[in-house]
C-alpha positions in Angstrom: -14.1 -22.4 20.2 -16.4 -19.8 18.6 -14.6 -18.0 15.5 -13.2 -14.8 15.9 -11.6 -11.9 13.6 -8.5 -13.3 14.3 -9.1 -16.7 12.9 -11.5 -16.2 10.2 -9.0 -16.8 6.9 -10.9 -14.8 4.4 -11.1 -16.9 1.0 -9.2 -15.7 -2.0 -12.0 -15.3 -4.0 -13.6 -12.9 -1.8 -10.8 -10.6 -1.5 -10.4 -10.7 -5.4 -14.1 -10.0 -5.7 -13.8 -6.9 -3.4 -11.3 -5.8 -5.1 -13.4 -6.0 -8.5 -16.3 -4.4 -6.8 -13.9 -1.1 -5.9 -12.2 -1.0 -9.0 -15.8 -1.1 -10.6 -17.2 1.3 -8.9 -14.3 3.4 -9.7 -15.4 2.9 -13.2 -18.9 4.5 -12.3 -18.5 6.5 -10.7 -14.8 7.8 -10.4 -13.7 11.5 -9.0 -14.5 14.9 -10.0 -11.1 15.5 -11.9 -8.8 12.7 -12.9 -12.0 10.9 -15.4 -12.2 14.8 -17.4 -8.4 14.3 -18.3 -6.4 11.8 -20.8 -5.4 8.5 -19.5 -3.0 5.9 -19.8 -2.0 2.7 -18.3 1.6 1.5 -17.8 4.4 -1.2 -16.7 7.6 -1.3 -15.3 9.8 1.5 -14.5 8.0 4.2 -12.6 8.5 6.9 -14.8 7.2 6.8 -18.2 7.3 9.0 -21.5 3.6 10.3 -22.8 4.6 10.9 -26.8 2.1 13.4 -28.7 2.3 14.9 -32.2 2.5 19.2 -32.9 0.4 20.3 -35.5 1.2 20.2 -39.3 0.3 22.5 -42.0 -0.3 22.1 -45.9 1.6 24.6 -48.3 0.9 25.7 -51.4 2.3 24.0 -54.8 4.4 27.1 -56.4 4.4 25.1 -60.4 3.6 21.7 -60.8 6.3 19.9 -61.1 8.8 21.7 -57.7 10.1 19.4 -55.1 8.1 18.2 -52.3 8.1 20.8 -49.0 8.2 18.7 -46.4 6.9 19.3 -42.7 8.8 18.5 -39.9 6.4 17.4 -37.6 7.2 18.2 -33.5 7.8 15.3 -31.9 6.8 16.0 -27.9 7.5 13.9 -24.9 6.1 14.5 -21.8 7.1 12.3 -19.1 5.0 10.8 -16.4 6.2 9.6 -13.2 4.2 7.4 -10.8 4.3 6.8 -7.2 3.0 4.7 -4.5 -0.1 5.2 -2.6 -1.5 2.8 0.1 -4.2 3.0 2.7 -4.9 1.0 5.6 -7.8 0.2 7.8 -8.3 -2.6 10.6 -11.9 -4.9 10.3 -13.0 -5.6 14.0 -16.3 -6.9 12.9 -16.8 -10.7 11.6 -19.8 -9.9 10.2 -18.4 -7.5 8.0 -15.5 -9.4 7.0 -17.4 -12.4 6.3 -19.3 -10.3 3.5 -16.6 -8.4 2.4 -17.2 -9.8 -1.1 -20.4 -8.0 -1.4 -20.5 -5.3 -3.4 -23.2 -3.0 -1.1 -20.3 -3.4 1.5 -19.8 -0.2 3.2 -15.9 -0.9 2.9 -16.1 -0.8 -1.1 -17.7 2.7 -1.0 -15.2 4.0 1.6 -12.1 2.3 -0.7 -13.5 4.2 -4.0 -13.7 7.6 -2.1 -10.6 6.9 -0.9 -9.1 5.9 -4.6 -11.4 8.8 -6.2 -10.1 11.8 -3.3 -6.5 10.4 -3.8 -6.4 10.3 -7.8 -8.2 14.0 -8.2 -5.3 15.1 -5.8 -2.8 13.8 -7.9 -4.3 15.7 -11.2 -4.9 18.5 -9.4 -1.3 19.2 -7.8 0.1 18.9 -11.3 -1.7 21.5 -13.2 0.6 24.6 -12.8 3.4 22.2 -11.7 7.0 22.1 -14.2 6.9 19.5 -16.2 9.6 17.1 -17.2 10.0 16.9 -21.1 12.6 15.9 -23.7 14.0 12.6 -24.6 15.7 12.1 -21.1 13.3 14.1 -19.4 15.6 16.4 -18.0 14.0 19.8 -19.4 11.8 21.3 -17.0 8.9 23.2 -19.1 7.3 25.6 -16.5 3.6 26.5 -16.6 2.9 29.2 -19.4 2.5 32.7 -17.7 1.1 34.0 -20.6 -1.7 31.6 -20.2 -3.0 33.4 -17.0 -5.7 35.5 -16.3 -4.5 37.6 -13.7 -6.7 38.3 -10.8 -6.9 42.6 -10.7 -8.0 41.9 -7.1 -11.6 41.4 -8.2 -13.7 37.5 -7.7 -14.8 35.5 -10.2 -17.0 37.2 -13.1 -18.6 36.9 -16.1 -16.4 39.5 -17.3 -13.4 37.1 -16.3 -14.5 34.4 -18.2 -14.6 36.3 -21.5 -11.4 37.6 -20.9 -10.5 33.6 -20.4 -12.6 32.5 -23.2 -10.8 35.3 -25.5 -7.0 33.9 -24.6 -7.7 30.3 -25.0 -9.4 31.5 -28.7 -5.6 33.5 -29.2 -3.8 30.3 -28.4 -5.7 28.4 -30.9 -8.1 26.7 -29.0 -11.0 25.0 -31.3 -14.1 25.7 -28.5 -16.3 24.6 -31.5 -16.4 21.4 -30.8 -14.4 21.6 -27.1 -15.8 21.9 -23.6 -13.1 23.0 -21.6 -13.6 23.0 -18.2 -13.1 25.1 -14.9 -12.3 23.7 -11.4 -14.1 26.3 -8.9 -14.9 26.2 -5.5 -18.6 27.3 -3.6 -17.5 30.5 -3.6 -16.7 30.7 -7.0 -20.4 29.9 -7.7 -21.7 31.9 -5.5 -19.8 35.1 -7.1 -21.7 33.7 -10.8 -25.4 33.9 -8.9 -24.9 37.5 -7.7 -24.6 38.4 -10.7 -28.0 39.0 -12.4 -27.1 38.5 -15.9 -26.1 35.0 -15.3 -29.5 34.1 -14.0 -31.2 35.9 -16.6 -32.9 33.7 -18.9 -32.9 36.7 -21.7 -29.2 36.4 -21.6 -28.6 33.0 -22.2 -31.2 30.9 -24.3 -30.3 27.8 -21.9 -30.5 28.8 -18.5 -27.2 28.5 -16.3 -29.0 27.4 -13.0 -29.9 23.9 -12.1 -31.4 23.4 -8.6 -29.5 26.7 -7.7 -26.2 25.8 -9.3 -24.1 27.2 -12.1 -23.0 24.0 -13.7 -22.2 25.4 -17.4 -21.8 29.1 -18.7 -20.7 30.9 -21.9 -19.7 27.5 -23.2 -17.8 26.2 -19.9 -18.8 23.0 -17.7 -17.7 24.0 -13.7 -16.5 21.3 -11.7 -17.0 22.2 -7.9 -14.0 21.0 -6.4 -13.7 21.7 -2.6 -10.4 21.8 -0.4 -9.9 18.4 1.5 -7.1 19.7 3.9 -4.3 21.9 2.6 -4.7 23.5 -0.5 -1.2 23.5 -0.4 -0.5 19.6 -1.2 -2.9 19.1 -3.6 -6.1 18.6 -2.0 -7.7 21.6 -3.3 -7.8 23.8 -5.9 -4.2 26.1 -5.0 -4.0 29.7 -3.6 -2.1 32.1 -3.3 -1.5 35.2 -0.2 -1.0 39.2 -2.9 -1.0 42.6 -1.5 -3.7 43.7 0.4 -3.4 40.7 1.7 -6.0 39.0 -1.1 -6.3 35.4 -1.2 -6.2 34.4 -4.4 -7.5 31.3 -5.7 -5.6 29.6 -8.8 -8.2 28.0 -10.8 -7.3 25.4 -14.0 -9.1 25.4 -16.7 -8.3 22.6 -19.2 -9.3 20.5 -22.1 -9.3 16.8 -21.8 -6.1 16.0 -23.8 -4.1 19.1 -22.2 -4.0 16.8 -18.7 -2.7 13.4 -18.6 -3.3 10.7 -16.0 -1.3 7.8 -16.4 -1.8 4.4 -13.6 0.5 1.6 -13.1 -0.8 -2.0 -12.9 -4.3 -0.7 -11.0 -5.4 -1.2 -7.9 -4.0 -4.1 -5.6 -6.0 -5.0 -2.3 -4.7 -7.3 0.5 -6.6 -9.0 3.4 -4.3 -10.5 6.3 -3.6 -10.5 10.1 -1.7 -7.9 12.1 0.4 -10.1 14.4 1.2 -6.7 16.0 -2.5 -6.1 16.8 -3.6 -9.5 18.0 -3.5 -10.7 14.5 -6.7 -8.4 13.7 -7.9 -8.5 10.1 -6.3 -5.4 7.8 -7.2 -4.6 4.6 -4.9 -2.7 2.6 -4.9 -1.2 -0.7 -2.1 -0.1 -2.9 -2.0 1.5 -6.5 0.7 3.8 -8.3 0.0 6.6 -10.3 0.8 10.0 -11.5 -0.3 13.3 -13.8 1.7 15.5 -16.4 0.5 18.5 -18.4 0.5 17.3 -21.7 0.1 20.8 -24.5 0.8 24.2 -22.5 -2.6 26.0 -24.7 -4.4 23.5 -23.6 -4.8 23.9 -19.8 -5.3 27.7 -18.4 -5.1 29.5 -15.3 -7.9 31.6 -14.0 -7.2 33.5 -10.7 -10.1 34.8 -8.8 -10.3 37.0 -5.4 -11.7 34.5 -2.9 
């Protein structure tokens, strides 16, 4: 009887080196947003508290010999709660299965887009969301409306990003030896070439365009982020409908340890039958995760005509 989908038994080696291979790959070359933020790895219960230190300062000595001032340092918590994420896909092809282990199978690419889409999402749908903070994480911490530079029904500028680079310098921001960056879209971009002084080379001493794209400006990095469905459930960056009607286009700009990424055990793959489908081959892939805003002057929101 010549072997079929159905009763090939995949070794467990195999399906422990595909599952490597993905979560190696992921490594390389990982998603546009979630590797730019901070990340931690957890166990256990599903929700998790992210602990960070507030700032201290030293004060002056009035004589030699007075007490010790003591700083109370600001103990934050942030909490981070995970949850559940799975994907499923039948194999129909022995061929394929038989080499699953490989790691120039086509399934290991499609898995780490998969992963990569999904874990960007995640970040992405918590930037301007509340936050859960105190000990109990029962205080919901709202993003900071002060740290938004409203639209005035105009599309993205350079004039915009010097009235962004100018708030995050009033909040504190160090940029001297920060990158932040800024989650656009195509058109986003596009706005940046029409304008000639970004193209000019006597304006900037390194030029902005790269094969015809504005990767970095006035000390920025843009990461081109694109919608992947609804913008409205995290798969792109988030808008907004304002008089006129405008659609307005909500765009975060952060510093890596303003975002917070936190993953739960990693990524578990499976390989078994489908009794329900003629016991067909299915390979499914689970991990938990989740995303916080960590310091409110640390991640920014740029809205832009689009």
């Amino acid at each position: 009887m010549a072997e079929t989908v159905a009763t090939y038994s995949v070794p467990e080696h195999h399906v422990s080196m595909f599952t490597s291979n993905v979560q190696n790959v992921l490594t390389k070359q990982g998603g546009l947003i979630y590797p730019l933020v901070s990340q931690g790895s957890y166990r256990g219960e599903k929700s998790q508290v992210v602990d960070f230190i507030g700032p201290v300062e030293f004060i002056e000595r009035d004589t030699p010999y007075s007490d010790t001032k003591l700083t109370e340092l600001e103990h934050t918590t942030r909490w981070v709660s995970g949850k559940e994420y799975d994907v499923a896909v039948l194999v129909d092809r022995l061929d394929l299965l038989k080499m699953i282990y490989d790691p120039t199978s086509p399934y290991v690419e499609r898995f780490r887009q998969a992963a990569a889409r999904k874990m960007d999402e995640i970040v992405v749908a918590k930037f301007f969301a509340t936050a859960k903070t105190g000990k109990e994480g029962t205080t919901n911490t709202a993003f900071k409306a002060a740290n938004i530079v409203a639209h005035g029904s105009t599309r993205m500028s350079v004039a915009k990003l010097r009235a962004l680079r100018k708030l995050m310098k009033k909040r504190h921001l160090d940029l001297r030896g920060t990158r932040p960056y800024i989650g656009v879209t195509a058109e986003q971009v596009d706005d940046l070439l029409g304008e000639v002084v970004v193209g000019s080379s006597d304006y900037n001493s390194v030029k902005p365009l790269e094969n015809g794209e504005v990767t970095g400006f006035m000390g920025f990095t843009f990461i081109p982020y694109e919608d992947n469905g609804s913008s409205a459930d995290g798969r792109g960056l988030p808008t907004f409908t304002d008089a006129g009607p405008l659609n307005i286009r909500q765009l975060p700009v952060w510093v890596p340890d303003g975002m917070h990424f936190g993953q739960w055990d990693g990524l578990t793959i499976t390989i078994n039958n489908r009794p329900d489908k003629n016991n067909i081959k299915q390979i499914h892939g689970t991990f938990t995760a989740g995303a916080t805003r960590l310091e409110e002057d640390k991640v920014f929101q740029l809205q832009v005509v689009e």
